[in-house]
N, C-alpha and C positions, 0 to 999 in steps of 0.2 A: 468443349464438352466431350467426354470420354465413357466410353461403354462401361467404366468403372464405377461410373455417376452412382452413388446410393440409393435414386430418387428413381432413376428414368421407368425403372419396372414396378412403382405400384400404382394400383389403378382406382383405388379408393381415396378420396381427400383424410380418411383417418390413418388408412397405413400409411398416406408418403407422410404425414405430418410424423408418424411415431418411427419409420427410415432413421432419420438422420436430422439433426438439428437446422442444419441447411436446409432442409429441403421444403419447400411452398407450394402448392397447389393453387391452378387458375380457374376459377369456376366461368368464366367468359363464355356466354352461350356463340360468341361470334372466333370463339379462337379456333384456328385450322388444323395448329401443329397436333399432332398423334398423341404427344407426350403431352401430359398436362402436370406432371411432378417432377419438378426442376426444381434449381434455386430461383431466387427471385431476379436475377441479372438476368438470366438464361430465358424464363418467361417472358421480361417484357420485351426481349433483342427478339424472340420470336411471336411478337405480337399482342400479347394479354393485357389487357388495361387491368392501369396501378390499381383501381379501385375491385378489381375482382382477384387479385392475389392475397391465399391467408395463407399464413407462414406463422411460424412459430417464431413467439417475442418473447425472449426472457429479459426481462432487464432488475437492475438492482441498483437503488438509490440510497445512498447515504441519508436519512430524514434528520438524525442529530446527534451530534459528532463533538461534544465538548470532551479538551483534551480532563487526562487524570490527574486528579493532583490530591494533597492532605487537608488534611482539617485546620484550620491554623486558627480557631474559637469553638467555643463551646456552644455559641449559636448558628455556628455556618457549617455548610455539608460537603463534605466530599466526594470523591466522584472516583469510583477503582475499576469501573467498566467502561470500557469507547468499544465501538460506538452504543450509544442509545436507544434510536429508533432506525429502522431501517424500513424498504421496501421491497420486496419480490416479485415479481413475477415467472411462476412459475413453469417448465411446460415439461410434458408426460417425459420419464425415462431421461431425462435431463437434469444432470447435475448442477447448481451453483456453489461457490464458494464464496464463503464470508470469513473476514479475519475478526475474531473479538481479540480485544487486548484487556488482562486485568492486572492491576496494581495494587496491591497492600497498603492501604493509606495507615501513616503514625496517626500516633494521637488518634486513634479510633476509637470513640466513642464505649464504654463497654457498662454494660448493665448483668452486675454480679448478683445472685441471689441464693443465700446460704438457706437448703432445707435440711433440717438437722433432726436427728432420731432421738428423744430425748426421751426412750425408756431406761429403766433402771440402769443397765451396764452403761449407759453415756454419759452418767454425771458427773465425770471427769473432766469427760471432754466438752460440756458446757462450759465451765470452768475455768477451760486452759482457752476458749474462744473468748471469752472477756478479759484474759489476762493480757491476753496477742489484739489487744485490741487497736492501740498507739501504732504499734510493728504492721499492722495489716493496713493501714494506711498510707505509710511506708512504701511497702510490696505492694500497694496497687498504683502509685504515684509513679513508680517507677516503670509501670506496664503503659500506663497512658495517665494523664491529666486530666482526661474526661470522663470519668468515670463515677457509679452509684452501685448502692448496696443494699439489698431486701433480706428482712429474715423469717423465716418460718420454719414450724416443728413438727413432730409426728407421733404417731404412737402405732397405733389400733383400731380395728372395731373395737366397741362398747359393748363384747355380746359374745356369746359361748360359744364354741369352745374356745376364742380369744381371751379371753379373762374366765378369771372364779366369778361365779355370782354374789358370792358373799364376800369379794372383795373388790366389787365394784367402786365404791365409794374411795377406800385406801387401796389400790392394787400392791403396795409395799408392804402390806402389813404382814407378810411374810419374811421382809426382812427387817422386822421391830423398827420399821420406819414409818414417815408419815409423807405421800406425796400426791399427786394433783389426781386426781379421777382420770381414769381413761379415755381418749379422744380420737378419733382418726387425723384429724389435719386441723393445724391453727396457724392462721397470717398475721405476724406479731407487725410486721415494717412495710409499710409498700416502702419501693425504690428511691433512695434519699442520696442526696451528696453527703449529707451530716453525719459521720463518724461516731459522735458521741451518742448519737440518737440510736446507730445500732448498737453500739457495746451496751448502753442502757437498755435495749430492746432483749438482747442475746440475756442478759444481766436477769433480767424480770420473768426470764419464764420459769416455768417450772416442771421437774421431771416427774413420770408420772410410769407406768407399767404396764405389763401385759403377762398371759400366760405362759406362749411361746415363743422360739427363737426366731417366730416369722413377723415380719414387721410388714404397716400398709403403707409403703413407700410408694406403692403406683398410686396407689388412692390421691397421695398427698401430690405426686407430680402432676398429676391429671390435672388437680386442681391449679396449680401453681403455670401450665401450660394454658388450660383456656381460659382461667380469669384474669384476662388483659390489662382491664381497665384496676381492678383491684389493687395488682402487681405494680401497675405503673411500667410496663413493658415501652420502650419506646422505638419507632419503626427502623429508627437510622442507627441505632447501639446495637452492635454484637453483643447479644442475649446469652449469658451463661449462667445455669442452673448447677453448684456443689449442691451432691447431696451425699451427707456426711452419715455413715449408720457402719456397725458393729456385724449386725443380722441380718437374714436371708429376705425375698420378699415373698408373700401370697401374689400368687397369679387369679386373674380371672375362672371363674369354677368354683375359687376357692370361698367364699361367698356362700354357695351352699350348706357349707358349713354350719351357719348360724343361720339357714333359715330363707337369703336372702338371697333372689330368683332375679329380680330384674338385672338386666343388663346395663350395665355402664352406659350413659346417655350421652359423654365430654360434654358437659355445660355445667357452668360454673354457677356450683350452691355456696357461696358462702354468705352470711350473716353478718349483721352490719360491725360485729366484734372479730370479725376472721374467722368462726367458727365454721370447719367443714358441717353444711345440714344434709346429708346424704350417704353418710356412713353407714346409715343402717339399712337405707333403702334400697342404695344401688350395689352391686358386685362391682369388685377389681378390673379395673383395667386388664387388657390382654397388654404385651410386652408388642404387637404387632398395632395397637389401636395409640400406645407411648409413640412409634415410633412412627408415626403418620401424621399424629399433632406436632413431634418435632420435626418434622420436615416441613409440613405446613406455615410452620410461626415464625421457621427456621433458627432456632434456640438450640443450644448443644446443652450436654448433659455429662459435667467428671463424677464418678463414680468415686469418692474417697474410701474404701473400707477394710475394714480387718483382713491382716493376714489368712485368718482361719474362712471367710468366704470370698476371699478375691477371684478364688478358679472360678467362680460361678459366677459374676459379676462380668468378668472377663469372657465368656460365652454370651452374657448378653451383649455385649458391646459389639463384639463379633458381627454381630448381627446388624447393628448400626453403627459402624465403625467413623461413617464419614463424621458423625453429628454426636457421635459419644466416645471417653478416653476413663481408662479404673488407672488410680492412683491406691500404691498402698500406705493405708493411714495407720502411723504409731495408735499404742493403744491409748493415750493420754490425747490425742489428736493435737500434739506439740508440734508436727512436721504440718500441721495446716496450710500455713500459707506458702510453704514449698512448696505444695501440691498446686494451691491456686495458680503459682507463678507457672510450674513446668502444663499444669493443664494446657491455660491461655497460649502458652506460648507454642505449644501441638498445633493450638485451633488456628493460628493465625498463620502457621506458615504452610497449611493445610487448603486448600480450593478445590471445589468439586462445583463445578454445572452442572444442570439439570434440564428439561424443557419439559412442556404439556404438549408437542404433535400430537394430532391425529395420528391415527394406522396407514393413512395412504401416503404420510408428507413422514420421510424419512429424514432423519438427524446423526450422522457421523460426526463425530469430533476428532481432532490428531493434536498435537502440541508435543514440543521439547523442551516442557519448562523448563525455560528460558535457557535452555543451552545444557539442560542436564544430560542431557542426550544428541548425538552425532546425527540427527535423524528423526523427521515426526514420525511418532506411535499413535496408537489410535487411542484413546485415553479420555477421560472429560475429567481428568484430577491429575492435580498433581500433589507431591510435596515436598519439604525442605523450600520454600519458596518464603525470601528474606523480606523486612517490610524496607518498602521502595524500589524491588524489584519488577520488573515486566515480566510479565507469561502471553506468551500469543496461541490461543487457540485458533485454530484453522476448521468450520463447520463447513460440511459438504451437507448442501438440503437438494435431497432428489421426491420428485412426484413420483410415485409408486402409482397411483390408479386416480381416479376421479370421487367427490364426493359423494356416498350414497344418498344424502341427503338433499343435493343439489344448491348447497351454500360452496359458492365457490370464492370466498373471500374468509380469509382464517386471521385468528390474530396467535401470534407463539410467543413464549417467552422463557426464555433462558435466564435462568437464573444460578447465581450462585449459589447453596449450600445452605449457608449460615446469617450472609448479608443480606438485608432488602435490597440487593443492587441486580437490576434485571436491562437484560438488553431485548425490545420487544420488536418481534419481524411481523408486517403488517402482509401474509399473503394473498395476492390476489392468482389463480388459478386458472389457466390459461382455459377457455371453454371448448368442447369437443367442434369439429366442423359445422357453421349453420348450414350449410348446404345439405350436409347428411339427414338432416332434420324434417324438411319439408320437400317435398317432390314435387314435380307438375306434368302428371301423367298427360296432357290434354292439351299443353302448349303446342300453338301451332308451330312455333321454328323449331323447337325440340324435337316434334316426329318428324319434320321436313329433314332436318337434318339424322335422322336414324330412321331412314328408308322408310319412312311411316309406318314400321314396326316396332317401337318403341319411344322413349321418351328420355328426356336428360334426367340428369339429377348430378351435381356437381361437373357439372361438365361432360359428362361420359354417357355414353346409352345405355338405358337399362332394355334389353330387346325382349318383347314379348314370347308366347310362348310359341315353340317352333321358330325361330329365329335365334342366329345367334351372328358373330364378328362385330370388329369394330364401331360399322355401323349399322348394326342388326339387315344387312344385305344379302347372309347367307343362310337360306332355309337350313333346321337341324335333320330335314328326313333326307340331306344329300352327305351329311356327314354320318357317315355308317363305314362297317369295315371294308364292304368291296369298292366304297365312293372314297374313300380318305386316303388311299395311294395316289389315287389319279390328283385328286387334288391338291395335294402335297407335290405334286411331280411337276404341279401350273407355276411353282416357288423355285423349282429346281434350274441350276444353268443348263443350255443345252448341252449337249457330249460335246461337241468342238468348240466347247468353250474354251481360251487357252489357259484359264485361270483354274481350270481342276482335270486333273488325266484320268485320274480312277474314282476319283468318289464325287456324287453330287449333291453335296449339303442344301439343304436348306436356307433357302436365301441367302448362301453362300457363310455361315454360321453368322453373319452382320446383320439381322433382324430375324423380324416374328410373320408367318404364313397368316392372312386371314384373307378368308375363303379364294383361295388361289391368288391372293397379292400379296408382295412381299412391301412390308413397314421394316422400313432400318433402321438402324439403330443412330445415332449420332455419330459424323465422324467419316458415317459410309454415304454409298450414294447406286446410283444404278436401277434397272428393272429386278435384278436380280441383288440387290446390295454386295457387287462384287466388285466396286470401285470403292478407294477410298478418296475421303475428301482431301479437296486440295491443301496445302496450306495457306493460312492466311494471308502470310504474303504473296501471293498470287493476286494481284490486281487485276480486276478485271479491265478495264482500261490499258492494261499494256500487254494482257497474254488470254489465251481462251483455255479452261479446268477440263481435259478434255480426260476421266478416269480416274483421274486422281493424279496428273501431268499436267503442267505448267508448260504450254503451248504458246511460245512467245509469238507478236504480233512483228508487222513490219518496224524495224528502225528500232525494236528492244533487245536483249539478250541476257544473261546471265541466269544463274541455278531459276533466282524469282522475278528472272525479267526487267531487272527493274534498274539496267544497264541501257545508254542510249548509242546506238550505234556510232552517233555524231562524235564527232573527236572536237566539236568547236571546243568545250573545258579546257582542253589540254596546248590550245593553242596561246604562246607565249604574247609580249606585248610587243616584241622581236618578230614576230610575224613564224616562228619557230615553234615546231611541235615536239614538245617539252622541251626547247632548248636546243634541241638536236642532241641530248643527253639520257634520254629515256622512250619508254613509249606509253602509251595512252592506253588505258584497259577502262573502260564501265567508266569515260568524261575525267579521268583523274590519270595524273601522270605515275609512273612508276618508274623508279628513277637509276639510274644505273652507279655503281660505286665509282669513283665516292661522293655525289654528286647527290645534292639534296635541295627541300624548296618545291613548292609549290608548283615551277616549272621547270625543275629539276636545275634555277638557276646557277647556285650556288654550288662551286666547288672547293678542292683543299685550300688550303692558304688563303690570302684574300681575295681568290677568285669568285667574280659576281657578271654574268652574264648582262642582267638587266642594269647593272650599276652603271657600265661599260654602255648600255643602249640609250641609255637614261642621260649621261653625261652630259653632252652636245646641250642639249635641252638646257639643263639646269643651269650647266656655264654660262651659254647665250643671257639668263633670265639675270643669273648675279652681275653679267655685265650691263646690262641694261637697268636693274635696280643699281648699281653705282655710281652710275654712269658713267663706266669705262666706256660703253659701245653701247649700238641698237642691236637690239632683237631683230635684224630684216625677215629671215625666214623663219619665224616662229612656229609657223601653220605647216610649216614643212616637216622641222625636226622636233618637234612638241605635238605629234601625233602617233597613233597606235599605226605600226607596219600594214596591218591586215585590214582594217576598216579603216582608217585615217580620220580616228575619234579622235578629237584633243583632249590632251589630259587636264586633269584639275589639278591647280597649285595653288602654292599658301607659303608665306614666309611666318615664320617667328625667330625669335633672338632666343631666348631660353635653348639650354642643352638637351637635344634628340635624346628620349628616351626608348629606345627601340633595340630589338634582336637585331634587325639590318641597316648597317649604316655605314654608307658611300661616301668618298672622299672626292674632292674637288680641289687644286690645287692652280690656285691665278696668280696672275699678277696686277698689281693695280698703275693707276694714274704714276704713282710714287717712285713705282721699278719694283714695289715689295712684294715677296710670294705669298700670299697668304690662302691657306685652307680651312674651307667651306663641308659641311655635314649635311647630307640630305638622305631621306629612306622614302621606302617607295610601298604603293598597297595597292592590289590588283583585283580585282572582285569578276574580272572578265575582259572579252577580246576592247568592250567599248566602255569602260568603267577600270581607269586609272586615276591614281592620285599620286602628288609628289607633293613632300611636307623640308621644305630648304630653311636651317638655319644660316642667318648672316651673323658674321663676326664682326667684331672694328677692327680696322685694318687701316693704320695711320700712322704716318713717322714721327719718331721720338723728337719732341721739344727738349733740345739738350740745357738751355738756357735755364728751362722752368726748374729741371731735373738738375743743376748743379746748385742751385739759387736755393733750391730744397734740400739737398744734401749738409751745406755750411749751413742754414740755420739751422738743422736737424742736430749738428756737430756740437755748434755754438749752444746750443740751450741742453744739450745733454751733457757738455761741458761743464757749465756752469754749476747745474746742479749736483754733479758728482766732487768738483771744487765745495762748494757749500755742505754737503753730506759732510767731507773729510775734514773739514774747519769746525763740525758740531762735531765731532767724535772727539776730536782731539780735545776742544772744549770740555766736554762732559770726565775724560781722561783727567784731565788738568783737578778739574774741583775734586774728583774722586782720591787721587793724590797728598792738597793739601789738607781736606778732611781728616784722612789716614793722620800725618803727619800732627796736626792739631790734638788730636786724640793721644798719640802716643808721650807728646808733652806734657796732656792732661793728667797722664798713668804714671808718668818719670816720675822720680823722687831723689834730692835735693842732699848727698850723704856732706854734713860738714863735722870738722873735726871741733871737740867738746874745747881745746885751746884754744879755737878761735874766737879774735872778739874784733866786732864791726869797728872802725874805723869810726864810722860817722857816731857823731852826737847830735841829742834830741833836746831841746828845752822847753819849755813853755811858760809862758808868761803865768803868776799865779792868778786868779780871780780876782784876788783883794786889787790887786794893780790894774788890772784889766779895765780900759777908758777912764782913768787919774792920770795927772801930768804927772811929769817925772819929776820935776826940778821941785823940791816942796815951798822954795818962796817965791814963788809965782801964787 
């Protein structure tokens, strides 16, 4: 323990807890030591029962930890967040650290929904959306396999200055056309896998008009964001809302305009045909009330729109960048499903977390998605993040202050952006000191123990009034200005102290003065804390701590005593102190060059002391195990020089595997020399052991040994006779084979003059079994 300890100076159970994460407080009404904020090792080695130390416990448990992996069906879920659930405990000014890990699962589920502006200037691009109908199947098959499609349109208020009044009915009839009466929002498709069901959907509506260039696009988002169940929103699909328009949008306020005061309510009015019922009712959406339901639903939103307003679209986005992206759309809206693709594919390589803390439970984030960077930043987004890649964020959660409410168990949850995939931390909140809470003014060991001037309360005296130190022992009317030198001077060394010439600190600067007694600090020691403490290894048993000096006892020595004067260690089995090749310091030999070994036996070459003493011994034992000879004095020369312990032995046959190994060289019954291996192991003067391999050691049977040699000759003979008679065999067929073949190939040159010798005849048939002679 060291004066450096973060703990030893506070004196309240709530500052030493808020110290140092170490540090624990003993509330033990029977504890002695001074110090009652230590770490928890240090309280109970000075006394404090386990059950009255509180310390600060952070801990953090994994609750559930399934790894990440992809969708691989349209009914199974993926999983792009580890961990899942977790545990906390938290405690004041103490940081933890948690790793989340997120992964981009393929095949992610995606829920598209086309809201489209289908005043006058769009019926083009109605148009070119059922033409690209086949093609946009295509372009979403290729983004994921799990995917669905909703459609819905737009217009207007139904109400001045939005429209003419007298063209409510045909708002085109300005342009010698005929089209749908004006509407703020209509839900043609909830969310369908059926393709032909939207292009039929897109196909059916119909365009319709307004006065100005301002469109009710929030109106229609609004709606298209909180009517969940309409929509067919589903929890586990990345939610993407196109919305495809030409023109600018009314904001909130704008409303006023025609009349209409109340405020935007986000609850979904629609009618059991899609129809928005509330365009006339409520005002516009604020672009701040859009962009709270999309974070809420966590739904993104691409912006498709004309050249001529994308700067302004673009400032909105700005504004919610993580959860919205402006695409610029051809005026025929032919580049559509470009746009779909390059959206999606923003959204996904795109992650932003988020959490709900409290104010007191602080949330830092760092991350190097995934290597994009030499070094974590502080960040809770990344992007350019590929699908199938890892992002490891790193969350530091520190407790800033205590609940004002007094709920000290929180639940957080981190979430992603865009996905419903949340990692939820279950905090529980370390609670302030029970001890600080309740006091016991009136306890009887409490004032006994504070000069029955005060009373405990975590351990410590709270001294009444007119009292004050340690243990409320020193009146306050003697600490005044002309009583608090002298007092302080009751702490001071004397002058011929040898340990200060000129100045006299206070308790020698190693503790605290109360009321003229000096408390030291750890480490010190003394009236005057002007010794320091021994070191540990100072045994008390073999030296007395006489200042901070290690004061050895009779028959110990060294720095920490803990040397025995006795030289019996060093004494060999030779009756020799080390050998007569070293000397003996603190029981252990020290050996002189070049001389090594435990008893310094061992010298250069294969010089061995003890091998040499050993001998005699081990010879005697092998001739008596042979029975060359007896053992007579056994008890003699098979004892230790100095105590004349007999040693322990042991034969085996198996080869000595040893660093020392001694040679023995006999002769037996036969006349033969044969040598013997033995090693030796010394544990002390009367604790020897010898470990003797025997060999076989027997004259050669010449008889067996020639007798073996000729059939060995004879049968390896033979068979290399036999080997050479198959070769040759094999040769042989190989040969006439050859030969037979080439006869087969030959051909036969005769000359066209020649004519065979031999003649052929044959009997004719007619004759064939008739007698010859016809009178017969």
């Amino acid at each position: 323990m060291s004066v450096d300890n973060p703990c030893i100076f506070e004196d309240t159970c709530e500052r030493c807890l808020k110290a140092d994460i170490s540090c624990a407080w003993c509330t033990d009404k029977l504890y002695e030591m001074r110090y009652r904020c230590l770490n928890h090792s240090q309280l109970l080695e000075f006394g404090c029962h386990p059950d009255h130390i509180y310390e600060n416990e952070p801990k953090l448990h994994i609750l559930a930890n399934s790894d990440v992996h992809d969708y691989v069906s349209a009914n199974s879920q993926a999983i792009q967040v580890q961990p899942q659930r977790v545990y906390l405990k938290l405690v004041k000014s103490h940081t933890q650290r948690l790793k989340l890990t997120y992964r981009p699962a393929r095949n992610d589920p995606l829920d598209l929904y086309v809201l489209m502006d289908l005043t006058w200037t769009m019926r083009d691009d109605r148009e070119t959306l059922v033409q690209l109908g086949a093609d946009l199947a295509t372009t979403l098959s290729n983004l994921t396999s799990n995917y669905r499609l909703g459609f819905g349109s737009f217009a207007d208020k139904p109400e001045m200055p939005m429209i003419m009044p007298e063209l409510r009915e045909n708002p085109c009839a300005a342009e010698h056309d005929i089209c749908e009466p004006t509407y703020g929002y209509r839900h043609h498709l909830p969310l369908t896998e059926n393709i032909q069901a939207f292009v039929r959907s897109v196909e059916a509506s119909k365009v319709t008009g307004n006065l100005d260039n301002l469109e009710g696009g929030l109106d229609a988002l609004m709606q298209v964001l909180v009517c969940s169940e309409e929509i067919g929103w589903k929890d586990q699909a990345r939610k993407v809302i196109i919305l495809v328009t030409d023109g600018f949008m009314h904001f909130a306020g704008d409303g006023l305009l025609a009349g209409i005061t109340q405020r935007n309510d986000k609850k979904c009015h629609l009618n059991e045909h899609g129809e928005y019922l509330g365009s006339l009712q409520y005002d516009y959406p604020s672009l701040e009330e859009i962009y709270r339901e999309l974070l809420k639903r966590k739904i993104s939103v691409i912006f498709a729109v004309t050249e001529k307003v994308i700067t302004t679209y673009r400032e909105m986005s700005n504004l919610m960048k993580e959860i919205s992206n402006v695409e610029l759309l051809k005026a025929d809206s032919s580049n559509i499903l470009e746009l779909i693709k390059k959206g999606y594919g923003r959204f996904i390589k795109r992650t932003q977390f988020s959490d709900n803390s409290p104010d007191f439970i602080k949330l830092d984030y760092e991350t190097d998605c995934g290597g994009q960077f030499e070094s974590l930043r502080k960040r809770n987004y990344c992007n350019d993040v590929r699908l199938g890649d890892i992002v490891e964020f790193y969350i530091n959660i520190t407790l800033m202050g205590a609940p004002k409410n007094g709920v000290y168990v929180q639940k957080i949850r981190v979430e992603e952006s865009t996905l419903s995939e949340v990692m939820e931390i279950e905090v529980e909140i370390q609670k302030p000191c029970p001890c600080e809470e309740v006091a016991e003014p009136n306890h009887e060991y409490g004032r006994f123990q504070c000069s029955d001037n005060g009373y405990l309360q975590c351990g410590m005296c709270q001294c009444e009034a007119g009292w004050t130190g340690t243990f409320c022992n020193c009146p306050t009317d003697l600490v005044n200005a002309t009583t608090q030198e002298a007092i302080e001077n009751l702490c001071r060394p004397p002058s011929n102290s040898k340990f200060f010439e000129d100045k006299y600190p206070i308790c020698s600067n190693h503790g605290e003065c109360d009321c003229g007694l000096c408390y030291c600090f750890p480490d010190f020691d003394g009236k005057y804390c002007e010794c320091p403490a021994c070191d540990i290894e100072c045994d008390p048993q073999r030296a007395d701590c006489i200042c901070g000096e290690c004061v050895c006892k009779y028959g110990w020595s060294g720095n920490h005593c803990n040397c025995e004067d006795s030289s019996d260690g060093c004494i060999a089995p030779n009756g020799e102190i080390c050998s007569g090749s070293g000397t003996c310091q603190c029981g252990n030999c020290l050996c002189e060059a070049p001389y090594r070994g435990r008893f310094c036996e061992i010298g250069s070459g294969s010089e061995n002391k003890l091998c040499a003493f050993y001998e005699p011994c081990v010879s005697c034992l092998i001739e008596q195990k042979t029975g060359v000879n007896t053992c007579e004095n056994f008890d003699e020369i098979c004892s230790s020089a100095e105590r004349h312990e007999r040693f322990t032995t042991s034969f085996i046959t198996e080869e000595i595997n040893a660093d020392i190994r001694c040679l023995v060289r006999l002769t037996n019954s036969d006349g033969m020399k044969c040598d013997y291996y033995f090693t030796y192991q010394s544990l002390g003067p009367a604790e020897n052991y010898l470990l003797i391999q025997l060999t076989n050691c027997e004259p050669i049977n010449l008889a067996s040994v020639i007798t073996f040699i000729s059939l060995t000759t004879f049968i390896l003979g033979f068979f290399v006779i036999l080997f050479i008679w198959f070769c040759i065999r094999i040769k042989d067929a190989r040969e006439y084979a050859r030969f037979e073949d080439e006869q087969n190939k030959s051909v036969l040159m005769e000359s066209p003059l020649y004519k065979d010798p031999v003649r052929r005849y044959e009997v004719p048939k007619e004759l064939n079994g008739k007698p010859s002679n016809p009178f017969l």
